[in-house]
Residue frames relative to the residue before (quaternion, step in Angstrom):
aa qw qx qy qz dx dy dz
X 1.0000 0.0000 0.0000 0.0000 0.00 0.00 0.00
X 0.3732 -0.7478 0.4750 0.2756 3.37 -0.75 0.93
X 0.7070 -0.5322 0.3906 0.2537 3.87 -1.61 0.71
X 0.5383 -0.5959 0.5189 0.2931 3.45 -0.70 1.35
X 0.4871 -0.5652 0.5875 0.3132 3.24 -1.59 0.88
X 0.5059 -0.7369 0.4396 0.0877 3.28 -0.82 0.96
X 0.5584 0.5629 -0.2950 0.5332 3.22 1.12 -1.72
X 0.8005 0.3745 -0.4164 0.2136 3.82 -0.57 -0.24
X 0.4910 0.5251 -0.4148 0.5577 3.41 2.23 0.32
X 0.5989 0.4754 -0.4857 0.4235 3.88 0.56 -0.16
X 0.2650 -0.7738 0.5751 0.0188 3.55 -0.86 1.21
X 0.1961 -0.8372 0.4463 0.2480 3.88 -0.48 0.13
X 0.0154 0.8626 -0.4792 -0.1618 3.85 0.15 0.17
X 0.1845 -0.8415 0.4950 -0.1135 2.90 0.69 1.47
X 0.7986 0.3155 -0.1468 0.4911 3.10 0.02 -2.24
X 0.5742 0.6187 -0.4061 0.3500 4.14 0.83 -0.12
X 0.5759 0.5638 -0.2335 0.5441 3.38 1.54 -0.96
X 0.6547 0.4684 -0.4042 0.4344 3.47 0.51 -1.44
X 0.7669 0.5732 -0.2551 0.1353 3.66 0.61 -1.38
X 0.4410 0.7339 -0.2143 0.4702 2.70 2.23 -1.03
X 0.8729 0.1066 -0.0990 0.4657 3.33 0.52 -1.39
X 0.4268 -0.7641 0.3189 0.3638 3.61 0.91 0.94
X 0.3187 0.7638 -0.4595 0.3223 3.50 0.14 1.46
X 0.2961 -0.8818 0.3169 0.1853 3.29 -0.41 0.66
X 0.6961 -0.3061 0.3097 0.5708 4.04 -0.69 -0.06
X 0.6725 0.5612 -0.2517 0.4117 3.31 0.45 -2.20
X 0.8601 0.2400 -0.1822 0.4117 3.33 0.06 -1.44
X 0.4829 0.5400 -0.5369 0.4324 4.10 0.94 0.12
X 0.7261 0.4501 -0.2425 0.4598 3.77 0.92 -1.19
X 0.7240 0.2734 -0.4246 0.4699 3.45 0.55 0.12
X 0.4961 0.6998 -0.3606 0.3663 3.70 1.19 0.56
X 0.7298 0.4403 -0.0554 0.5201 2.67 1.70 -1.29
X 0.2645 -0.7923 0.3879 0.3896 3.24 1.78 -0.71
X 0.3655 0.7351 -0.3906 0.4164 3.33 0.99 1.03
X 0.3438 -0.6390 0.5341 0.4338 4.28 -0.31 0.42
X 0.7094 -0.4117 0.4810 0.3096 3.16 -1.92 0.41
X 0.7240 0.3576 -0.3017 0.5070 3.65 0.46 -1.26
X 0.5094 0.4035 -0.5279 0.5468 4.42 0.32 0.10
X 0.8276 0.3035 -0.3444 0.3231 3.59 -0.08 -0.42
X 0.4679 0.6062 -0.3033 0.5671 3.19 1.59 0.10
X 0.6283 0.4467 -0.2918 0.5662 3.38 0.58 -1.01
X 0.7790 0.3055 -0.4026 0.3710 3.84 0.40 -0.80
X 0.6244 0.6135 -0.2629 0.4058 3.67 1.33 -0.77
X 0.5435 0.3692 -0.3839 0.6487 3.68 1.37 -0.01
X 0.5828 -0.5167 0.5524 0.2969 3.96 0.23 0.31
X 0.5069 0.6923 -0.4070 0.3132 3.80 0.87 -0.09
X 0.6084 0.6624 -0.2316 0.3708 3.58 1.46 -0.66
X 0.3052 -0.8563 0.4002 0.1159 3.79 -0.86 1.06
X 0.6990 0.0917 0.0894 0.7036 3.29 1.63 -0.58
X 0.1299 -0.7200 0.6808 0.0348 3.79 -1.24 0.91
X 0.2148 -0.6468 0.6470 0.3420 3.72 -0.82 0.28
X 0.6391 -0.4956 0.4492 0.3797 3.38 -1.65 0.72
X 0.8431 0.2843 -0.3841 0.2465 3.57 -0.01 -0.38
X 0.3338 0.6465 -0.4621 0.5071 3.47 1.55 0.50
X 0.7109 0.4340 -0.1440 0.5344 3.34 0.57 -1.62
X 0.6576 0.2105 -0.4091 0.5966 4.49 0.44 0.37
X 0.7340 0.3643 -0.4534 0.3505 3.52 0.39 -0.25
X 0.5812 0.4761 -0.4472 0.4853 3.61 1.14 0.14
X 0.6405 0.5008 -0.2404 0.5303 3.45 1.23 -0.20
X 0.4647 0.4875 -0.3579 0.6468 3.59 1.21 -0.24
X 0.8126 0.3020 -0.2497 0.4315 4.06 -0.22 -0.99
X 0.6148 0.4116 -0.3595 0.5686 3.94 0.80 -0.33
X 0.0939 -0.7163 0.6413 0.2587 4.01 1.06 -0.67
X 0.4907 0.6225 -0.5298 0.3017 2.88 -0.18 1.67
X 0.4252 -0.7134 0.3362 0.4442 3.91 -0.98 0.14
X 0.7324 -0.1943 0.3537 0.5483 3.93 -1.21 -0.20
X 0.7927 0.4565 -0.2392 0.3255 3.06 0.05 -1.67
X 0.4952 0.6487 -0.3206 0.4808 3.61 1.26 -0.85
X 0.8328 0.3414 -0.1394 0.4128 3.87 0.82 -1.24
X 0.7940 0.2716 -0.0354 0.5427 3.08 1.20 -0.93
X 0.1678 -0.7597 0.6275 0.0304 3.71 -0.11 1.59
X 0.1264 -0.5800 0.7479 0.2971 3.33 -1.87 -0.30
X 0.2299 -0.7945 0.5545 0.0918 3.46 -0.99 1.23
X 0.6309 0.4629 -0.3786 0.4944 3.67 -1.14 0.63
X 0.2609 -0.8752 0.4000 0.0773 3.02 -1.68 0.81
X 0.0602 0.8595 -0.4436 0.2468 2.77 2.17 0.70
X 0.3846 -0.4537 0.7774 0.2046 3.43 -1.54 0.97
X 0.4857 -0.3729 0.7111 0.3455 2.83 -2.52 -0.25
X 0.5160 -0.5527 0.4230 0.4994 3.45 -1.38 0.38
X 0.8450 0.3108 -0.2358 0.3656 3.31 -2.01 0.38
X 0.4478 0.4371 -0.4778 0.6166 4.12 1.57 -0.12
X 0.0599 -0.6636 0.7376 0.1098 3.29 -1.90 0.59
């Protein structure tokens, strides 16, 4: 049996971070040098791939880690791990 898409367990908490540190889309994407709609696209969970240096400089300007932005949700096991 082929391997569950994955990508629909990776969660973004973008818009949780921004809120924390009162910051907006507009002004994270022109920190990072990134367009509004890519950071949209990754904050709606819609996104398939990040390049690392998008993904430390958004982590460099929130001062935060990966793990902080990018969750895996669900509690599926692999098959046969208990």
């Amino acid at each position: 049996m082929p391997p569950e898409d994955e990508t629909g367990r990776v969660h973004c908490r973008l818009d949780e971070l921004l809120a924390a540190r009162g910051m907006t889309l507009s002004r994270l994407a022109e920190l990072v040098g990134v367009t509004v709609v890519n950071l949209s696209i990754l904050k709606n969970d819609r996104a398939k791939a990040i390049r690392f240096p998008t993904l430390t400089a958004i982590c460099d300007v929130l001062d935060c880690e990966v793990g902080d932005l990018l969750v895996v949700t669900g509690t599926e096991s692999a098959p046969g791990v208990s």
